[in-house]
N, C-alpha and C positions, 0 to 999 in steps of 0.2 A: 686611300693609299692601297689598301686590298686590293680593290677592282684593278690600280694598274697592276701591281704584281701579276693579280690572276690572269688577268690581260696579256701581260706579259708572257708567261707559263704559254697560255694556249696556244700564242702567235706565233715562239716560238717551234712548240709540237707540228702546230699544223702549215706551219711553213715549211718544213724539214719535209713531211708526208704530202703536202702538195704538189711541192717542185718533184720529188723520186715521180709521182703519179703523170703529172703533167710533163715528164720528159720520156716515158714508157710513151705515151698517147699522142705526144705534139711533135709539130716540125721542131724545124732546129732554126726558129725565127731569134732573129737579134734582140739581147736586150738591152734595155736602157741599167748602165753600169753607175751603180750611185752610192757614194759616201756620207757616212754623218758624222761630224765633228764636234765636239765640246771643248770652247776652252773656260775662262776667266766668266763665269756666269752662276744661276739659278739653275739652269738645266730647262725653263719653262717650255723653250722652242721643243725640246724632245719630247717633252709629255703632250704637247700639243700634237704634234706629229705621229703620235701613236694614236691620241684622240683620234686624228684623220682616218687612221687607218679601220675603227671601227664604219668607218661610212665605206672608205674604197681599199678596203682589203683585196676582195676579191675582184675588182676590176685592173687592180695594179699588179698586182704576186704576177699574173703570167708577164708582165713587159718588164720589171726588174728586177736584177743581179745587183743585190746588194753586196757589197763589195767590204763595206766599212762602216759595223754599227755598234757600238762598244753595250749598248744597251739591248741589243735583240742575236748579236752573233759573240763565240769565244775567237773565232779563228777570223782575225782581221788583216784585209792588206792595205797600204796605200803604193798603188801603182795600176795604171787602165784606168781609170775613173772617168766615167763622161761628165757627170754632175757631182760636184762637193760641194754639200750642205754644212753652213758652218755657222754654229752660235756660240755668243762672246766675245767679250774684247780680247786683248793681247796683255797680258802684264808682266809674263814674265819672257827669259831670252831664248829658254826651252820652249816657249811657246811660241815666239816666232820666226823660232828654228823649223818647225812641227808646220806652220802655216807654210810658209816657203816651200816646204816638201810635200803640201799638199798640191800647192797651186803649180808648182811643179810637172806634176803626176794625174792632172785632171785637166779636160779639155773648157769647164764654165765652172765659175766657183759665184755660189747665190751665200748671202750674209743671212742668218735669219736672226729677226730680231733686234732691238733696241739697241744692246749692249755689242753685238756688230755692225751695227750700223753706223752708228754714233759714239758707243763708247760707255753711252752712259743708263745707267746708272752705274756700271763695273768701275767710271772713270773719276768716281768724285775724291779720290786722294790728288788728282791733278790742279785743282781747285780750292788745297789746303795751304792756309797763309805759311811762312818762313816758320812760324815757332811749333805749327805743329808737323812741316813734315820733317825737321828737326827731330822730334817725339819718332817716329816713325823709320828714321834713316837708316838706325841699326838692322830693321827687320826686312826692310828693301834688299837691303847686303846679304844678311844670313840668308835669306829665302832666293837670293839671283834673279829678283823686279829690278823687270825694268825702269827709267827714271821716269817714264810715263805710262797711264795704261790707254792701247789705243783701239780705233775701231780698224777692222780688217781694209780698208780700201788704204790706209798710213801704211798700208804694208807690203802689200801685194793689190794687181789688178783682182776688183769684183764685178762681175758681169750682172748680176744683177741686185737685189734690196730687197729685204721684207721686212718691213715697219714694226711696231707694237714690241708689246712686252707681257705676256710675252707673243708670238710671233702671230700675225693677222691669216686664220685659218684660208678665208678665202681665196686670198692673195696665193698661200703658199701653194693652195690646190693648182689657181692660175700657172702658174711659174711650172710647175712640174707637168703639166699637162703641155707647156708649151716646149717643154724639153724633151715630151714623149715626138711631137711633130716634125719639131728641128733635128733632130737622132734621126728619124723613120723606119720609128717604130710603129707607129700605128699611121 
Protein backbone atom coordinates (compact mmCIF):
# COMPACT_ATOMS: atom_id res chain seq x y z
CA UNK A 1 0.00 0.00 0.00
CA UNK A 2 3.04 2.39 0.55
CA UNK A 3 4.53 2.01 -2.81
CA UNK A 4 0.99 2.89 -4.34
CA UNK A 5 0.63 5.97 -2.25
CA UNK A 6 4.35 6.92 -2.86
CA UNK A 7 3.51 6.04 -6.42
CA UNK A 8 1.00 8.11 -6.22
CA UNK A 9 2.74 11.24 -4.73
CA UNK A 10 5.56 11.11 -7.51
CA UNK A 11 3.03 10.64 -10.47
CA UNK A 12 1.38 13.18 -9.32
CA UNK A 13 4.53 15.76 -8.87
CA UNK A 14 5.96 14.81 -12.00
CA UNK A 15 3.17 14.96 -14.14
CA UNK A 16 2.19 18.46 -13.10
CA UNK A 17 6.38 19.29 -13.98
CA UNK A 18 6.32 17.31 -17.02
CA UNK A 19 3.23 18.60 -18.98
CA UNK A 20 4.57 22.76 -17.71
CA UNK A 21 8.06 21.36 -19.38
CA UNK A 22 6.77 19.50 -22.40
CA UNK A 23 4.40 22.33 -23.35
CA UNK A 24 7.40 25.15 -23.00
CA UNK A 25 9.45 22.57 -25.71
CA UNK A 26 6.58 20.77 -27.83
CA UNK A 27 4.13 21.52 -30.66
CA UNK A 28 0.65 21.86 -29.86
CA UNK A 29 0.07 18.12 -31.05
CA UNK A 30 -3.54 16.62 -30.19
CA UNK A 31 -4.18 14.60 -27.25
CA UNK A 32 -5.94 11.72 -26.52
CA UNK A 33 -8.70 13.19 -23.82
CA UNK A 34 -9.44 10.30 -21.20
CA UNK A 35 -11.49 9.70 -18.13
CA UNK A 36 -11.42 7.24 -15.35
CA UNK A 37 -14.39 6.21 -13.55
CA UNK A 38 -15.35 4.21 -10.30
CA UNK A 39 -18.44 3.01 -9.40
CA UNK A 40 -19.94 -0.02 -7.43
CA UNK A 41 -16.49 -2.07 -7.06
CA UNK A 42 -12.82 -2.89 -5.34
CA UNK A 43 -11.24 -0.14 -7.11
CA UNK A 44 -8.71 -3.26 -8.46
CA UNK A 45 -8.99 -1.77 -12.36
CA UNK A 46 -7.38 1.50 -11.01
CA UNK A 47 -4.60 0.14 -9.02
CA UNK A 48 -3.92 -1.96 -11.96
CA UNK A 49 -3.89 0.94 -14.27
CA UNK A 50 -1.55 2.79 -12.19
CA UNK A 51 0.52 -0.44 -12.14
CA UNK A 52 0.56 0.21 -16.09
CA UNK A 53 1.65 3.26 -15.77
CA UNK A 54 4.93 2.20 -14.01
CA UNK A 55 5.80 0.38 -17.48
CA UNK A 56 4.40 3.43 -19.90
CA UNK A 57 4.38 6.42 -18.01
CA UNK A 58 6.48 8.03 -20.13
CA UNK A 59 5.67 6.93 -23.47
CA UNK A 60 1.82 7.94 -22.61
CA UNK A 61 2.17 11.60 -20.44
CA UNK A 62 3.05 13.42 -23.92
CA UNK A 63 -0.40 11.77 -25.94
CA UNK A 64 -2.78 12.34 -22.92
CA UNK A 65 -5.05 14.94 -21.25
CA UNK A 66 -6.41 13.35 -18.63
CA UNK A 67 -9.52 14.88 -18.18
CA UNK A 68 -11.11 12.80 -15.13
CA UNK A 69 -9.09 10.80 -12.58
CA UNK A 70 -10.48 11.17 -9.10
CA UNK A 71 -7.25 9.12 -7.93
CA UNK A 72 -4.35 11.12 -9.72
CA UNK A 73 -6.16 14.73 -10.28
CA UNK A 74 -8.29 17.24 -7.59
CA UNK A 75 -9.73 19.26 -10.46
CA UNK A 76 -11.97 16.97 -12.44
CA UNK A 77 -14.36 17.38 -15.58
CA UNK A 78 -16.81 15.20 -17.24
CA UNK A 79 -17.29 16.87 -20.67
CA UNK A 80 -14.80 16.39 -24.13
CA UNK A 81 -13.85 12.98 -23.17
CA UNK A 82 -12.53 10.94 -26.22
CA UNK A 83 -12.13 7.83 -24.08
CA UNK A 84 -14.03 6.81 -20.63
CA UNK A 85 -12.59 4.27 -18.76
CA UNK A 86 -15.15 2.88 -16.44
CA UNK A 87 -14.88 0.14 -13.60
CA UNK A 88 -17.98 -1.37 -11.64
CA UNK A 89 -21.17 -2.21 -11.75
CA UNK A 90 -24.17 0.14 -11.44
CA UNK A 91 -26.09 -0.17 -8.05
CA UNK A 92 -27.22 2.72 -7.23
CA UNK A 93 -29.66 5.55 -9.32
CA UNK A 94 -26.93 8.25 -8.56
CA UNK A 95 -24.86 5.92 -10.18
CA UNK A 96 -26.64 5.73 -13.30
CA UNK A 97 -27.30 9.07 -13.34
CA UNK A 98 -23.44 9.62 -13.25
CA UNK A 99 -22.98 6.82 -16.08
CA UNK A 100 -25.46 8.36 -18.53
CA UNK A 101 -23.51 11.70 -18.15
CA UNK A 102 -20.58 10.14 -18.77
CA UNK A 103 -21.59 8.37 -21.98
CA UNK A 104 -22.98 11.37 -22.79
CA UNK A 105 -19.90 13.43 -22.68
CA UNK A 106 -17.35 10.99 -24.15
CA UNK A 107 -16.98 9.82 -27.81
CA UNK A 108 -16.00 5.42 -26.62
CA UNK A 109 -16.72 4.28 -23.35
CA UNK A 110 -14.27 0.87 -22.60
CA UNK A 111 -15.97 -1.28 -19.23
CA UNK A 112 -12.80 -2.32 -17.34
CA UNK A 113 -13.18 -5.14 -15.49
CA UNK A 114 -15.49 -8.08 -14.20
CA UNK A 115 -17.72 -6.21 -12.24
CA UNK A 116 -18.51 -3.93 -15.67
CA UNK A 117 -18.53 -6.31 -17.58
CA UNK A 118 -20.81 -8.59 -16.15
CA UNK A 119 -21.76 -7.36 -13.02
CA UNK A 120 -20.46 -9.68 -10.92
CA UNK A 121 -18.91 -10.14 -8.42
CA UNK A 122 -20.62 -6.46 -7.37
CA UNK A 123 -23.95 -8.29 -8.46
CA UNK A 124 -24.48 -11.14 -6.11
CA UNK A 125 -27.44 -9.57 -3.97
CA UNK A 126 -29.38 -10.01 -7.41
CA UNK A 127 -29.06 -13.83 -6.95
CA UNK A 128 -30.47 -13.57 -3.15
CA UNK A 129 -33.72 -15.99 -2.55
CA UNK A 130 -37.18 -13.92 -1.44
CA UNK A 131 -36.23 -14.10 2.43
CA UNK A 132 -33.15 -12.61 2.26
CA UNK A 133 -33.53 -9.70 0.09
CA UNK A 134 -36.43 -9.19 2.37
CA UNK A 135 -33.50 -8.88 5.17
CA UNK A 136 -32.03 -6.38 3.00
CA UNK A 137 -35.02 -4.18 1.50
CA UNK A 138 -34.85 -1.53 4.09
CA UNK A 139 -31.15 -0.80 3.23
CA UNK A 140 -31.83 -0.72 -0.69
CA UNK A 141 -34.38 2.16 0.25
CA UNK A 142 -32.41 4.14 2.80
CA UNK A 143 -29.16 3.90 0.68
CA UNK A 144 -31.43 4.85 -3.18
CA UNK A 145 -30.17 0.95 -4.76
CA UNK A 146 -31.13 0.29 -7.32
CA UNK A 147 -33.68 -3.02 -7.47
CA UNK A 148 -30.76 -4.63 -9.27
CA UNK A 149 -27.02 -4.09 -9.59
CA UNK A 150 -26.04 -4.08 -13.29
CA UNK A 151 -23.05 -4.20 -15.64
CA UNK A 152 -22.64 -0.98 -17.67
CA UNK A 153 -23.72 -2.33 -21.25
CA UNK A 154 -27.79 -2.67 -19.19
CA UNK A 155 -27.28 0.81 -19.23
CA UNK A 156 -25.63 2.69 -21.77
CA UNK A 157 -23.89 1.66 -25.12
CA UNK A 158 -20.01 0.16 -24.32
CA UNK A 159 -17.72 0.12 -27.11
CA UNK A 160 -15.46 -1.95 -25.82
CA UNK A 161 -14.72 -4.88 -22.75
CA UNK A 162 -11.96 -5.74 -20.44
CA UNK A 163 -12.22 -9.00 -18.83
CA UNK A 164 -10.61 -10.07 -15.40
CA UNK A 165 -10.81 -9.04 -11.99
CA UNK A 166 -9.35 -7.35 -11.61
CA UNK A 167 -8.93 -5.81 -15.03
CA UNK A 168 -6.38 -8.02 -17.84
CA UNK A 169 -3.13 -5.57 -18.01
CA UNK A 170 -2.56 -6.61 -21.39
CA UNK A 171 -5.63 -6.30 -22.88
CA UNK A 172 -6.14 -2.74 -21.28
CA UNK A 173 -2.63 -1.62 -22.83
CA UNK A 174 -4.17 -3.17 -26.33
CA UNK A 175 -7.38 -1.14 -25.99
CA UNK A 176 -5.66 2.28 -25.31
CA UNK A 177 -3.05 1.88 -27.74
CA UNK A 178 -5.66 1.31 -30.20
CA UNK A 179 -7.62 4.49 -29.18
CA UNK A 180 -4.25 6.33 -29.48
CA UNK A 181 -4.61 5.20 -33.55
CA UNK A 182 -8.16 5.66 -33.95
CA UNK A 183 -7.91 9.61 -32.33
CA UNK A 184 -4.49 10.28 -34.44
CA UNK A 185 -2.48 10.70 -32.23
CA UNK A 186 0.21 8.82 -32.92
Amino acid sequence: MFRIIFYLDWLILNMTFLSKERRRGSSNKRKLKVGFFSFTCDEGCMVTFIEILNKKFFEWEPLLDIKYCRQLKKKNVIRDIDVAFVEGAISTFKEEKKLKEIRRNSKVLVAMGSCAVSGFPSNQRNFFDAERKKEIDFLLKKFKHRDKVSPLKEIVKVDFEIPGCPMMENKFIEIMEKQFKDFGIV
